[in-house]
mmCIF entry with sequence, helices, sheets and N, C-alpha, C, O atoms, coordinates in Angstrom:
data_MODEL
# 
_entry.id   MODEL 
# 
_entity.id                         1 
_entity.type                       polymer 
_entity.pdbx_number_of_molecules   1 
# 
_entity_poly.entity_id                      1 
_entity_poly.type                           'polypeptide(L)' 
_entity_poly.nstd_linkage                   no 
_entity_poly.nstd_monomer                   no 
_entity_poly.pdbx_seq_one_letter_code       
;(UNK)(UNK)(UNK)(UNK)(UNK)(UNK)(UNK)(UNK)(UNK)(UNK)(UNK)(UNK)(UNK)(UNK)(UNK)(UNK)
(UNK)(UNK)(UNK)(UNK)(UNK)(UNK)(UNK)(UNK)(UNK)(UNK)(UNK)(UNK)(UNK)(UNK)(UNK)(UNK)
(UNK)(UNK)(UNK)(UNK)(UNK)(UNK)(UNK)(UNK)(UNK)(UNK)(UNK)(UNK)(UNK)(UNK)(UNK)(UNK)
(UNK)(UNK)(UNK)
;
_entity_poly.pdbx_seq_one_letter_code_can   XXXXXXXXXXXXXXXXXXXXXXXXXXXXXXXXXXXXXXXXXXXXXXXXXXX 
_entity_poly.pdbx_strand_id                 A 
# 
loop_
_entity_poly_seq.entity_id 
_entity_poly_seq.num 
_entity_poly_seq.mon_id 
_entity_poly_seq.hetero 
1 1  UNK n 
1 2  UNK n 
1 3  UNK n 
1 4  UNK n 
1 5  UNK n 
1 6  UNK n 
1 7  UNK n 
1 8  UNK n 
1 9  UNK n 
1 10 UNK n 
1 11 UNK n 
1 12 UNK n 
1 13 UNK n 
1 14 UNK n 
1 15 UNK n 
1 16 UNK n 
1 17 UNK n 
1 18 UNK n 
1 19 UNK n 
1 20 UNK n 
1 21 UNK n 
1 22 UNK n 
1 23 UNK n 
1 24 UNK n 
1 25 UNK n 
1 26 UNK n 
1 27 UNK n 
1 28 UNK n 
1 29 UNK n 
1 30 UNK n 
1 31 UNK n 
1 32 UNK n 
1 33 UNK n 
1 34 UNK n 
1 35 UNK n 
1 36 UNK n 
1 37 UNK n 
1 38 UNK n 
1 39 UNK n 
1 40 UNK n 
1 41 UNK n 
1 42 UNK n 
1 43 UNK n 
1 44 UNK n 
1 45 UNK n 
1 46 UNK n 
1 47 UNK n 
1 48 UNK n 
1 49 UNK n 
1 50 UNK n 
1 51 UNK n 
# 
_struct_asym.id          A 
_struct_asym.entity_id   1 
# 
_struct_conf.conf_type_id            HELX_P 
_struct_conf.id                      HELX_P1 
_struct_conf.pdbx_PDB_helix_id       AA1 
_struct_conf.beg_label_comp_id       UNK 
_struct_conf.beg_label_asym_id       A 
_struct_conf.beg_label_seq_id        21 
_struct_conf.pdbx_beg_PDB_ins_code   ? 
_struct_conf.end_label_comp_id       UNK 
_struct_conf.end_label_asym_id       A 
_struct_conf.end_label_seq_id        40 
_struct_conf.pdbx_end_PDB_ins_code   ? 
_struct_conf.beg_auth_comp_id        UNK 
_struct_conf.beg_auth_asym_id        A 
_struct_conf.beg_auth_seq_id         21 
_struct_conf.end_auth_comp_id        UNK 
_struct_conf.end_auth_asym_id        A 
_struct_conf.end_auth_seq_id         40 
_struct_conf.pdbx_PDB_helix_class    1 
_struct_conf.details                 ? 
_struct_conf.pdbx_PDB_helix_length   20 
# 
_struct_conf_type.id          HELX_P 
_struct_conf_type.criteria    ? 
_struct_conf_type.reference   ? 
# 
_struct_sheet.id               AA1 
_struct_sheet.type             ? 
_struct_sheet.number_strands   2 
_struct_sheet.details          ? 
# 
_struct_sheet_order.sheet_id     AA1 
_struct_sheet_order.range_id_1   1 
_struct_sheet_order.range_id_2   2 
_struct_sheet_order.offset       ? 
_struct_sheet_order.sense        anti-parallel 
# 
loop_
_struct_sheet_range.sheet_id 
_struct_sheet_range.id 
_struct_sheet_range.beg_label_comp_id 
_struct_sheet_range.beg_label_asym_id 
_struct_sheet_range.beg_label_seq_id 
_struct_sheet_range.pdbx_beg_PDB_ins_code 
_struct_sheet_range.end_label_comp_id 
_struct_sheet_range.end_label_asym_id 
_struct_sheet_range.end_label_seq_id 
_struct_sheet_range.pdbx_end_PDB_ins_code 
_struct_sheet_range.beg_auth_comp_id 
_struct_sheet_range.beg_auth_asym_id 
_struct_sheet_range.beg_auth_seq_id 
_struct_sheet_range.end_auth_comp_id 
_struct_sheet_range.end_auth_asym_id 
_struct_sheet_range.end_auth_seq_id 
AA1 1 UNK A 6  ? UNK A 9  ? UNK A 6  UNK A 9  
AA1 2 UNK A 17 ? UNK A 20 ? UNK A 17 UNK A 20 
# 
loop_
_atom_site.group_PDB 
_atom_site.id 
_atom_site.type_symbol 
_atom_site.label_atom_id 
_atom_site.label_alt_id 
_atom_site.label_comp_id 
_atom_site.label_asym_id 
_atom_site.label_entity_id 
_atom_site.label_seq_id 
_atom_site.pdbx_PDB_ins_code 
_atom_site.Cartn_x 
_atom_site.Cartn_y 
_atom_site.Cartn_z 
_atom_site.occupancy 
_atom_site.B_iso_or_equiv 
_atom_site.pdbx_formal_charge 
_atom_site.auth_seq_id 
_atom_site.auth_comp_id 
_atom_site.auth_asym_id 
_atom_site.auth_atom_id 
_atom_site.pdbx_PDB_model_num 
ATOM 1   N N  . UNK A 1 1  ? -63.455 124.817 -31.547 1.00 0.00 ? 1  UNK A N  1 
ATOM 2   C CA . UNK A 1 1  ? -62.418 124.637 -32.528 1.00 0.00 ? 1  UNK A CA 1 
ATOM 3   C C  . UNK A 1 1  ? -63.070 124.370 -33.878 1.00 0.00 ? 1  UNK A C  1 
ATOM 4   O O  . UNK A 1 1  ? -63.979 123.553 -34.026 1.00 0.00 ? 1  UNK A O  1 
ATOM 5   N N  . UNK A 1 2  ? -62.554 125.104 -34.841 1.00 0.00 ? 2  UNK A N  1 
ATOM 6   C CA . UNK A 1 2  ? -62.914 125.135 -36.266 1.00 0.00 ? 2  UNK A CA 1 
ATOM 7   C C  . UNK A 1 2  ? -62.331 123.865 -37.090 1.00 0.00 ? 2  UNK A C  1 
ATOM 8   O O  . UNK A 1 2  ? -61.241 123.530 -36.627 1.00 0.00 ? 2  UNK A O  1 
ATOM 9   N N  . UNK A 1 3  ? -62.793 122.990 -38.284 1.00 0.00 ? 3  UNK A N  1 
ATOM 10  C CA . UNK A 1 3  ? -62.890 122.148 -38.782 1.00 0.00 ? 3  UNK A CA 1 
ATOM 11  C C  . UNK A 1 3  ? -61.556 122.629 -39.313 1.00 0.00 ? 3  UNK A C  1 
ATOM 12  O O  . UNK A 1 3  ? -61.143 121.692 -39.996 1.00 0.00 ? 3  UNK A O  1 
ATOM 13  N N  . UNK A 1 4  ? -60.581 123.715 -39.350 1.00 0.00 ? 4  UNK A N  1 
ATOM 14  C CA . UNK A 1 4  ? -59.468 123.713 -40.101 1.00 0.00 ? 4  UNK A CA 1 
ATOM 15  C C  . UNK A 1 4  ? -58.363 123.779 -39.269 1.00 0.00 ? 4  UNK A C  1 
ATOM 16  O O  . UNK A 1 4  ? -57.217 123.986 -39.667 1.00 0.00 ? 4  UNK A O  1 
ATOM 17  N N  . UNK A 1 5  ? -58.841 123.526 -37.599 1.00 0.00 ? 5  UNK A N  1 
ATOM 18  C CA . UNK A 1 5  ? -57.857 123.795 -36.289 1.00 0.00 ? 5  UNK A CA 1 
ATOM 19  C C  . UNK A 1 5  ? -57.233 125.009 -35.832 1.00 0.00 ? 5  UNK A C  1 
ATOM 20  O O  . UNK A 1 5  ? -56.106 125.175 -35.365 1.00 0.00 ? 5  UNK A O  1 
ATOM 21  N N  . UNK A 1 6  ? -58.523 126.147 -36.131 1.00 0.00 ? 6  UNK A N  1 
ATOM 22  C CA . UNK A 1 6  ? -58.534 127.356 -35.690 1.00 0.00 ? 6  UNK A CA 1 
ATOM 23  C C  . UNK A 1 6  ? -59.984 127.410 -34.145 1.00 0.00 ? 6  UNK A C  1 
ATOM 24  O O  . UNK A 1 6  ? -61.002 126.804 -33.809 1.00 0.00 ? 6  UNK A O  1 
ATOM 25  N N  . UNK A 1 7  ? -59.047 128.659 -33.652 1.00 0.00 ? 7  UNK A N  1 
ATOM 26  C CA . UNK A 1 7  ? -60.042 128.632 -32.271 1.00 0.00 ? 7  UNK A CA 1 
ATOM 27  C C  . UNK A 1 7  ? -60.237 130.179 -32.240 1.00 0.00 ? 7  UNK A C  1 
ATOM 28  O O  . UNK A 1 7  ? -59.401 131.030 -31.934 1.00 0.00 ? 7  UNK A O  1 
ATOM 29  N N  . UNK A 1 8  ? -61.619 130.356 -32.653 1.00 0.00 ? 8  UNK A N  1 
ATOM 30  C CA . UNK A 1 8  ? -62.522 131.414 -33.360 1.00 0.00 ? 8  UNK A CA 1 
ATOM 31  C C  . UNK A 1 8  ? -62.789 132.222 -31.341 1.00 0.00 ? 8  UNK A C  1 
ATOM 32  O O  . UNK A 1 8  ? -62.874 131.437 -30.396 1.00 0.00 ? 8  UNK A O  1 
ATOM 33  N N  . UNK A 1 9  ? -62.856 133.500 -31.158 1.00 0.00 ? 9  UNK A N  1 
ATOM 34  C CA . UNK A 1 9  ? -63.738 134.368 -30.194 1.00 0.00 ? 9  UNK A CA 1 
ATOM 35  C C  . UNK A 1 9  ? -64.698 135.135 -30.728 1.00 0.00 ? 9  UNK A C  1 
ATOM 36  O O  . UNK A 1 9  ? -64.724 135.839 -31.737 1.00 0.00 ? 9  UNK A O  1 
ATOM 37  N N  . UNK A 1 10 ? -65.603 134.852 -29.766 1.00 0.00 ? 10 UNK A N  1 
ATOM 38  C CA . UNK A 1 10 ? -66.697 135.274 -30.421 1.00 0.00 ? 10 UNK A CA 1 
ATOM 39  C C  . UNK A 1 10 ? -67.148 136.707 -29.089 1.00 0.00 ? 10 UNK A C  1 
ATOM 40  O O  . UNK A 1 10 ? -66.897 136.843 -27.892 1.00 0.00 ? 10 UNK A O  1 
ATOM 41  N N  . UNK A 1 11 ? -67.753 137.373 -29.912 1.00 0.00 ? 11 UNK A N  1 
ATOM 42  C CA . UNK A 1 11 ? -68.759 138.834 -28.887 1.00 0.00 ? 11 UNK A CA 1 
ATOM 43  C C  . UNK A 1 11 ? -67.390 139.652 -28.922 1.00 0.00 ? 11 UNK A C  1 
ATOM 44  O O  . UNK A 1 11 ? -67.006 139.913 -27.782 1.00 0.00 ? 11 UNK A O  1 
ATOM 45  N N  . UNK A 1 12 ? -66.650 140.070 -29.819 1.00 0.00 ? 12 UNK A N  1 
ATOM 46  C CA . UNK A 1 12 ? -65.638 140.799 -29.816 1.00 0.00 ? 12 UNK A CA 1 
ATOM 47  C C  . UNK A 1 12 ? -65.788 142.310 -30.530 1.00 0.00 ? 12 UNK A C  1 
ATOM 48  O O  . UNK A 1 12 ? -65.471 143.474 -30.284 1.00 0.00 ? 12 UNK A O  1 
ATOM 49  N N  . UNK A 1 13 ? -66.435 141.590 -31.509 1.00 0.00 ? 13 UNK A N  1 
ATOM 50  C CA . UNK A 1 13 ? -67.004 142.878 -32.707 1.00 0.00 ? 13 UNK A CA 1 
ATOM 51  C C  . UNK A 1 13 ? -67.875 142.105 -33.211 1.00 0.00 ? 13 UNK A C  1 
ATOM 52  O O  . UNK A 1 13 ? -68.491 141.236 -32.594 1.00 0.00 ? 13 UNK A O  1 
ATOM 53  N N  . UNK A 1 14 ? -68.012 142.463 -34.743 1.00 0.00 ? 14 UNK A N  1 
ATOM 54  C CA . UNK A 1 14 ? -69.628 141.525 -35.614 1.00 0.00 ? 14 UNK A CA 1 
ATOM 55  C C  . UNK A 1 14 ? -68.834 140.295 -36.052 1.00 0.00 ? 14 UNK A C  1 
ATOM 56  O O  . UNK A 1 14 ? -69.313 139.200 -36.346 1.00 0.00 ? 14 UNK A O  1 
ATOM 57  N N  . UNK A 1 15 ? -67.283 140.717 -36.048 1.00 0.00 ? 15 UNK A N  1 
ATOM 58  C CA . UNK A 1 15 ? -67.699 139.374 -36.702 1.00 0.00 ? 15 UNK A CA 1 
ATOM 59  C C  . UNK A 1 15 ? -66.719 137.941 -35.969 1.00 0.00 ? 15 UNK A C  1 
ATOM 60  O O  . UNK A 1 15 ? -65.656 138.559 -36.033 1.00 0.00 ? 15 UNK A O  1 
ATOM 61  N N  . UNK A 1 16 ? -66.460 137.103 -35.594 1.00 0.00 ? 16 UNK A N  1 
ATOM 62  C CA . UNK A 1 16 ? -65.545 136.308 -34.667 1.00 0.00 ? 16 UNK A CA 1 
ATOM 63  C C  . UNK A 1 16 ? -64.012 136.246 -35.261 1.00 0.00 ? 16 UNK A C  1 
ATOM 64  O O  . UNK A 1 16 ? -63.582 136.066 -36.400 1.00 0.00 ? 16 UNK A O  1 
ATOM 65  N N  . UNK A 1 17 ? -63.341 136.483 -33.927 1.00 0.00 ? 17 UNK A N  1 
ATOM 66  C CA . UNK A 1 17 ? -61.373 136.474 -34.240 1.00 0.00 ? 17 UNK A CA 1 
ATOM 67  C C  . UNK A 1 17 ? -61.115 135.306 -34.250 1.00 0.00 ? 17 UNK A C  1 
ATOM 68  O O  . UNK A 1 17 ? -61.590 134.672 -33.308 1.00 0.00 ? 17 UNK A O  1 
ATOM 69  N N  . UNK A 1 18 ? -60.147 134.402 -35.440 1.00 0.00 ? 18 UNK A N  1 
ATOM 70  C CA . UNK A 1 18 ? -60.055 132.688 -35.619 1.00 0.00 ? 18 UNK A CA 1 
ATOM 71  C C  . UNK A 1 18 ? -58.351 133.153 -35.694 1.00 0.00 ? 18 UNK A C  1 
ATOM 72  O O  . UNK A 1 18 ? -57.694 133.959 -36.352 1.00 0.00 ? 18 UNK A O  1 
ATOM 73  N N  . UNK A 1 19 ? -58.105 132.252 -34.734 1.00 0.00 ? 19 UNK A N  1 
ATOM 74  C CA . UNK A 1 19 ? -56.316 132.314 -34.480 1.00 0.00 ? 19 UNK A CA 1 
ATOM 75  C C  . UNK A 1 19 ? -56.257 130.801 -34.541 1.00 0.00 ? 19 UNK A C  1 
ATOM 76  O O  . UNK A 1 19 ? -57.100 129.953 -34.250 1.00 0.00 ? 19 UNK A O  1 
ATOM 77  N N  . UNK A 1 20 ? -54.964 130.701 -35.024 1.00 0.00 ? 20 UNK A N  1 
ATOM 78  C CA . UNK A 1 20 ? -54.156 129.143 -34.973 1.00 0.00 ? 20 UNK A CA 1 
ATOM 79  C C  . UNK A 1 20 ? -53.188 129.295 -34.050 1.00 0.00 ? 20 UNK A C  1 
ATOM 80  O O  . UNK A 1 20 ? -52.764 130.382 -33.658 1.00 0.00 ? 20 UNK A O  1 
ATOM 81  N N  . UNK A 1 21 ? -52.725 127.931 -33.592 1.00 0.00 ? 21 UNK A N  1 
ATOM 82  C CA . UNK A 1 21 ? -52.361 127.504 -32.136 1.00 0.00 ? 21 UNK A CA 1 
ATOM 83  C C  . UNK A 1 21 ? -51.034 128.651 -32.330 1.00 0.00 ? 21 UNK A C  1 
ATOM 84  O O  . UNK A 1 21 ? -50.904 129.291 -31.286 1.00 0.00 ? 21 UNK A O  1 
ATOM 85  N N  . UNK A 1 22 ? -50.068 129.046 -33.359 1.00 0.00 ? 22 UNK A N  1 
ATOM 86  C CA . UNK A 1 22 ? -48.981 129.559 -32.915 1.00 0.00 ? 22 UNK A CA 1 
ATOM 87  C C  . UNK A 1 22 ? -49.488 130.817 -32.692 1.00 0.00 ? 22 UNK A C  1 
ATOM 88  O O  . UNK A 1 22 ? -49.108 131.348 -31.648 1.00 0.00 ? 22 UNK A O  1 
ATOM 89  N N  . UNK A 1 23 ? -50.378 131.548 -33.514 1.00 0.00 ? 23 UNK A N  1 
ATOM 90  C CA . UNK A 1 23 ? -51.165 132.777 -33.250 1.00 0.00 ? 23 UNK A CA 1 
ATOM 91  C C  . UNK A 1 23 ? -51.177 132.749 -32.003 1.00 0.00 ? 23 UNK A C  1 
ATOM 92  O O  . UNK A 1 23 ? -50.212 133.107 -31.328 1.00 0.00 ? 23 UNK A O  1 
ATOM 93  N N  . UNK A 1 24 ? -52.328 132.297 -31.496 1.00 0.00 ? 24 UNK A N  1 
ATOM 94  C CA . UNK A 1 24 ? -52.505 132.260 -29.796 1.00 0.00 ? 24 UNK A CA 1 
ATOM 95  C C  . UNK A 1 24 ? -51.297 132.320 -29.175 1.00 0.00 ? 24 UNK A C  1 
ATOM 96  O O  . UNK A 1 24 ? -51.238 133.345 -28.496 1.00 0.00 ? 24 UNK A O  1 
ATOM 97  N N  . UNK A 1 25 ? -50.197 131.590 -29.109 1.00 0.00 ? 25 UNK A N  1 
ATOM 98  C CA . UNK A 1 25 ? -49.016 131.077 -28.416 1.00 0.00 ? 25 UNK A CA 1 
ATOM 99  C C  . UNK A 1 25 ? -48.698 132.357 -28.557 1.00 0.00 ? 25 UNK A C  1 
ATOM 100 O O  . UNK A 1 25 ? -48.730 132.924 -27.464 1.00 0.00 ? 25 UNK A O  1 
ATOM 101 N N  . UNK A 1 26 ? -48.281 133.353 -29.810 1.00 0.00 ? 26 UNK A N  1 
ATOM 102 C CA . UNK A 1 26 ? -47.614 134.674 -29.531 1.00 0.00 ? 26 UNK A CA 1 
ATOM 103 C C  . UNK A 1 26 ? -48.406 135.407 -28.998 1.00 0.00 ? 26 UNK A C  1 
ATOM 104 O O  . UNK A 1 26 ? -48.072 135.780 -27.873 1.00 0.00 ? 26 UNK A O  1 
ATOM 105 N N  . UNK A 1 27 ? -49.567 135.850 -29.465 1.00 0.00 ? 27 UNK A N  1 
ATOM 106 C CA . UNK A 1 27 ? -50.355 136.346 -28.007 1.00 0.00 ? 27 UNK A CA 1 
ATOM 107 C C  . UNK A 1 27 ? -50.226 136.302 -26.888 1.00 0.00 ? 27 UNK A C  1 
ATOM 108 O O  . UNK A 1 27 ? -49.935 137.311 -26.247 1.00 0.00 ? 27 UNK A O  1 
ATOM 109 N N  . UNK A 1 28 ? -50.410 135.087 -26.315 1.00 0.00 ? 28 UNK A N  1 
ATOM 110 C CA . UNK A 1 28 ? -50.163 135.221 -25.428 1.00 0.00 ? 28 UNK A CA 1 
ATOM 111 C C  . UNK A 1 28 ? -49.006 135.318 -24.834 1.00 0.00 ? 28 UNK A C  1 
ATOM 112 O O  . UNK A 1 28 ? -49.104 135.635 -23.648 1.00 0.00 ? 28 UNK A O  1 
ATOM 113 N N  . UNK A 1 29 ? -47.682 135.123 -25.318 1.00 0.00 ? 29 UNK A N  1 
ATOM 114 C CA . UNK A 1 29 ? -46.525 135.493 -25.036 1.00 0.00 ? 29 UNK A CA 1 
ATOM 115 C C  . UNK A 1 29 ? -45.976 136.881 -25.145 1.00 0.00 ? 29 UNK A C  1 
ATOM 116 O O  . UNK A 1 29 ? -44.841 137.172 -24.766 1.00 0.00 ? 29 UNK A O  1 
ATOM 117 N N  . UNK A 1 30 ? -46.876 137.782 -25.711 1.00 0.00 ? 30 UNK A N  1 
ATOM 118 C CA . UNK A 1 30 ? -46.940 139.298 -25.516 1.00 0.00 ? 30 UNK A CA 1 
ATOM 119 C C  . UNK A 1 30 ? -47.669 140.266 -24.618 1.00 0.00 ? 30 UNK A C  1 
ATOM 120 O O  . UNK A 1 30 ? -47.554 141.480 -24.451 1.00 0.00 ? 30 UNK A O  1 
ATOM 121 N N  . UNK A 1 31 ? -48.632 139.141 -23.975 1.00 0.00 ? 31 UNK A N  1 
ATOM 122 C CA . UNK A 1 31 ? -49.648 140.035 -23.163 1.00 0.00 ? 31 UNK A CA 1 
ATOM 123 C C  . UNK A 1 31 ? -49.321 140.730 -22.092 1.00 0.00 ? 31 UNK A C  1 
ATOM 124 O O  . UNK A 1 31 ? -49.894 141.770 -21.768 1.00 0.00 ? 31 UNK A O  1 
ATOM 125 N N  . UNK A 1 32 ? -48.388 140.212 -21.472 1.00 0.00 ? 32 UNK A N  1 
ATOM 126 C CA . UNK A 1 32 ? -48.022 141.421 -20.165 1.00 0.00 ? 32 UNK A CA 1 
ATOM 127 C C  . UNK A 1 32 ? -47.467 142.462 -21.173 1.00 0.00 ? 32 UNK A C  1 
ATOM 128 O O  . UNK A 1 32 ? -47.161 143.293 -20.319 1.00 0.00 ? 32 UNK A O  1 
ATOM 129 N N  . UNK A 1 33 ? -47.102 143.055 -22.354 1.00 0.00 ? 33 UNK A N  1 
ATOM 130 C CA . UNK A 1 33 ? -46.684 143.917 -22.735 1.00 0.00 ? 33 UNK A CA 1 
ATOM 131 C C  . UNK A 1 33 ? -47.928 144.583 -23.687 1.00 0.00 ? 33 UNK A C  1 
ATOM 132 O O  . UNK A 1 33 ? -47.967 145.799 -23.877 1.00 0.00 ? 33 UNK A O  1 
ATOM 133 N N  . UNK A 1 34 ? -48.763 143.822 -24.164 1.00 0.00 ? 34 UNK A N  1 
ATOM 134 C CA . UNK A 1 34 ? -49.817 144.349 -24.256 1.00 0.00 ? 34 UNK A CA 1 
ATOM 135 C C  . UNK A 1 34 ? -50.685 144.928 -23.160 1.00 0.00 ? 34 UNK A C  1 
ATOM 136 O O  . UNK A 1 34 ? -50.847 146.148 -23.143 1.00 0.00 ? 34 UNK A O  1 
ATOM 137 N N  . UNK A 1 35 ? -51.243 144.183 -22.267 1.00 0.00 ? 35 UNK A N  1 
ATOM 138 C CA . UNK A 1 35 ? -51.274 145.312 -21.234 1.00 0.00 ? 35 UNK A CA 1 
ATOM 139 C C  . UNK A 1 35 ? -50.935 146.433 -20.745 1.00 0.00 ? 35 UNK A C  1 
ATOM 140 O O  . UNK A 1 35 ? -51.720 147.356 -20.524 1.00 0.00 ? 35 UNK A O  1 
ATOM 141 N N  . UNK A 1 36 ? -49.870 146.445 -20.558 1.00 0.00 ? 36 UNK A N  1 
ATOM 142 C CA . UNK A 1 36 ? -48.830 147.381 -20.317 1.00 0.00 ? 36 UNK A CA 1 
ATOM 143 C C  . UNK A 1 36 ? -49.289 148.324 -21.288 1.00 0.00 ? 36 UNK A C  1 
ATOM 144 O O  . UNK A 1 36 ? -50.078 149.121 -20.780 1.00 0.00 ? 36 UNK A O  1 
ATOM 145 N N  . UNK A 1 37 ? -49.088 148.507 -22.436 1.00 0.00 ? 37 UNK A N  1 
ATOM 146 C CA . UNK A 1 37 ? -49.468 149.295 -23.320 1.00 0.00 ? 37 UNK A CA 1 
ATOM 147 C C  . UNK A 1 37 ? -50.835 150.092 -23.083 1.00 0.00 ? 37 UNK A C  1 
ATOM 148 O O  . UNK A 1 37 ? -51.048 151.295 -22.931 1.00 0.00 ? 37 UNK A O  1 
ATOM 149 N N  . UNK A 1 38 ? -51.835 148.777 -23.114 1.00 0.00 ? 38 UNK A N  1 
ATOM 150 C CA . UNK A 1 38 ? -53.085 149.487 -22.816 1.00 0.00 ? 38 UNK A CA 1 
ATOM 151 C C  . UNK A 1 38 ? -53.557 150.552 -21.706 1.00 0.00 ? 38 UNK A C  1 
ATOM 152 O O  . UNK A 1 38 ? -54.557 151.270 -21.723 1.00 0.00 ? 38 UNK A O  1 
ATOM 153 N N  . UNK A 1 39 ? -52.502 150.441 -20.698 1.00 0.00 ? 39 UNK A N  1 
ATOM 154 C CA . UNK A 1 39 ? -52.795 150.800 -19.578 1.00 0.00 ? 39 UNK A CA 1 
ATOM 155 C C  . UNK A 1 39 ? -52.270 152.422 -19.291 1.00 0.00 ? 39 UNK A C  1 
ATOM 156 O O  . UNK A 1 39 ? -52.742 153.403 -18.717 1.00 0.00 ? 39 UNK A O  1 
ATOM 157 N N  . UNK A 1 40 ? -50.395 151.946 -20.405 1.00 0.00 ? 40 UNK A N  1 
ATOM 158 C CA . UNK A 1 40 ? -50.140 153.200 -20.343 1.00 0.00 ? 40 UNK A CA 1 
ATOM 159 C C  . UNK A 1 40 ? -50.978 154.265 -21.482 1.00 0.00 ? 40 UNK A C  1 
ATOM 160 O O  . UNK A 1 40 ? -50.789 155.474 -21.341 1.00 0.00 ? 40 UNK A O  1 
ATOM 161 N N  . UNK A 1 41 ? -51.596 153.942 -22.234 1.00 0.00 ? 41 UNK A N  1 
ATOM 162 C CA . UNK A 1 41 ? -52.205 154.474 -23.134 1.00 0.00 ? 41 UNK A CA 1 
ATOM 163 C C  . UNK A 1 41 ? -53.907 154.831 -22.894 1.00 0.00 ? 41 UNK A C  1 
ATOM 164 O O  . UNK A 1 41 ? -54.648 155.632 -23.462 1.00 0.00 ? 41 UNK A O  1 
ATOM 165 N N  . UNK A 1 42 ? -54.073 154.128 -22.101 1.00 0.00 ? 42 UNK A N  1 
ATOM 166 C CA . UNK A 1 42 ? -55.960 154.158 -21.534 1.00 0.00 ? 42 UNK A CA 1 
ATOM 167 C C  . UNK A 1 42 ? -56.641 155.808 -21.753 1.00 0.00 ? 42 UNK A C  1 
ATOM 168 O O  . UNK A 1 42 ? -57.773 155.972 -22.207 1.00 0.00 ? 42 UNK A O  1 
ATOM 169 N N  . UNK A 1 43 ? -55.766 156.910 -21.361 1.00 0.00 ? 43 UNK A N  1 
ATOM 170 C CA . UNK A 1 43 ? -56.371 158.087 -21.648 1.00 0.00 ? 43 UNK A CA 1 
ATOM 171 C C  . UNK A 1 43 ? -56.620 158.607 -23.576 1.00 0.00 ? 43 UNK A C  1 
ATOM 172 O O  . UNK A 1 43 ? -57.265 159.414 -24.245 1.00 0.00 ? 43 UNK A O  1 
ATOM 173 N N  . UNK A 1 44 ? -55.661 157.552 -23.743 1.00 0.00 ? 44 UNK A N  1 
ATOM 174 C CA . UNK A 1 44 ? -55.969 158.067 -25.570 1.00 0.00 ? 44 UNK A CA 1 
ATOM 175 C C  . UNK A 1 44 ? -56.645 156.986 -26.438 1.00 0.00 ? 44 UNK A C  1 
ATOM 176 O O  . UNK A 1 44 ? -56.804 156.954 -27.658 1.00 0.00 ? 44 UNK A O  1 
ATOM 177 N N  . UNK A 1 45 ? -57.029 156.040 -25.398 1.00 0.00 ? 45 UNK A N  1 
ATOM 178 C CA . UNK A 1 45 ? -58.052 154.918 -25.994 1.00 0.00 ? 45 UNK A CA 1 
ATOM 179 C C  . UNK A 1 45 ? -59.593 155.364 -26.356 1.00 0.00 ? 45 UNK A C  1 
ATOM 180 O O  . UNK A 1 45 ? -60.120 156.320 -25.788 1.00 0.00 ? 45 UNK A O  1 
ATOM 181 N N  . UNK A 1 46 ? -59.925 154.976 -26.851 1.00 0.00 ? 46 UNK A N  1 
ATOM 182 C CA . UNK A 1 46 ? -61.501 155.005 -26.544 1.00 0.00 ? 46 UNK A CA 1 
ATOM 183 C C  . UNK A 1 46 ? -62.090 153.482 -25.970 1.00 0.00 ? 46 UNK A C  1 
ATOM 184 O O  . UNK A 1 46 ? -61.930 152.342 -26.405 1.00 0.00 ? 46 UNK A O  1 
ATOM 185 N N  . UNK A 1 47 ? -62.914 154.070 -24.677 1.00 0.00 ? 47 UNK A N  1 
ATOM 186 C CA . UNK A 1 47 ? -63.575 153.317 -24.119 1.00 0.00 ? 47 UNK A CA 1 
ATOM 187 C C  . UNK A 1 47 ? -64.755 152.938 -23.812 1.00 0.00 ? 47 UNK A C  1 
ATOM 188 O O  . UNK A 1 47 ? -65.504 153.648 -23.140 1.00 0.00 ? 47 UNK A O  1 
ATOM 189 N N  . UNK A 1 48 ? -65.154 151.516 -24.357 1.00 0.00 ? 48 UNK A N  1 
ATOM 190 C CA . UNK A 1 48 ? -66.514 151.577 -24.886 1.00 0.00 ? 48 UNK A CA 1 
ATOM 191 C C  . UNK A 1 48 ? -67.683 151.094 -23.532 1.00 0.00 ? 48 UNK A C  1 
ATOM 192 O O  . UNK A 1 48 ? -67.490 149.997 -23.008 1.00 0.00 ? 48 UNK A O  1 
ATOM 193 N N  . UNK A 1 49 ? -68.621 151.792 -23.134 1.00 0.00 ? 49 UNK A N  1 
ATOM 194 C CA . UNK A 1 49 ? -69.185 151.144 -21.501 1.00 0.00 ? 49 UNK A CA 1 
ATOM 195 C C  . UNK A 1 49 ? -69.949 150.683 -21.894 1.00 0.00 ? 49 UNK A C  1 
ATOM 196 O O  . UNK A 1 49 ? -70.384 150.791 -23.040 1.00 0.00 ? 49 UNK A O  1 
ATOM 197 N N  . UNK A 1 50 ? -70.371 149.949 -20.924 1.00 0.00 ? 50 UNK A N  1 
ATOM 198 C CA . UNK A 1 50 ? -71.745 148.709 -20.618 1.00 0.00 ? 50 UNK A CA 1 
ATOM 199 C C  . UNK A 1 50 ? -72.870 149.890 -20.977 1.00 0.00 ? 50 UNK A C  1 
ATOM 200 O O  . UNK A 1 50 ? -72.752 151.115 -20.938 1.00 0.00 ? 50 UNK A O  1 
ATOM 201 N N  . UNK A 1 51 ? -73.957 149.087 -21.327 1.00 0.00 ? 51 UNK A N  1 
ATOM 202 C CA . UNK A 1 51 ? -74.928 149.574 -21.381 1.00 0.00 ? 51 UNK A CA 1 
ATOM 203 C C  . UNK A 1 51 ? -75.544 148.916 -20.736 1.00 0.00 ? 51 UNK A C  1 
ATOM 204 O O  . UNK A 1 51 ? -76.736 149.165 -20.559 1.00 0.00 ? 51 UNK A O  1 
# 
């Protein structure tokens, strides 16, 4: 947790995602539909593999 009461992810891209608590809260209150999305959409994604 960040000194301004943000909660930063890090290893996402270069640079870290900082959400505040209601941020998060809608997130996560969308994610089964985000999923959903991703899943129906996976052939027009680009997908990045392990190396």
């Amino acid at each position: 947790m960040g000194e301004k009461g943000g909660v930063s992810v890090y290893g996402l891209g270069r640079f870290p995602v900082t959400l505040y608590y209601e941020q998060w809260i809608r997130l996560l209150d969308v994610s089964d539909g985000l999923r959903a999305f991703l899943e129906e959409n996976k052939p027009r994604l680009k997908l990045k593999t392990k190396e």
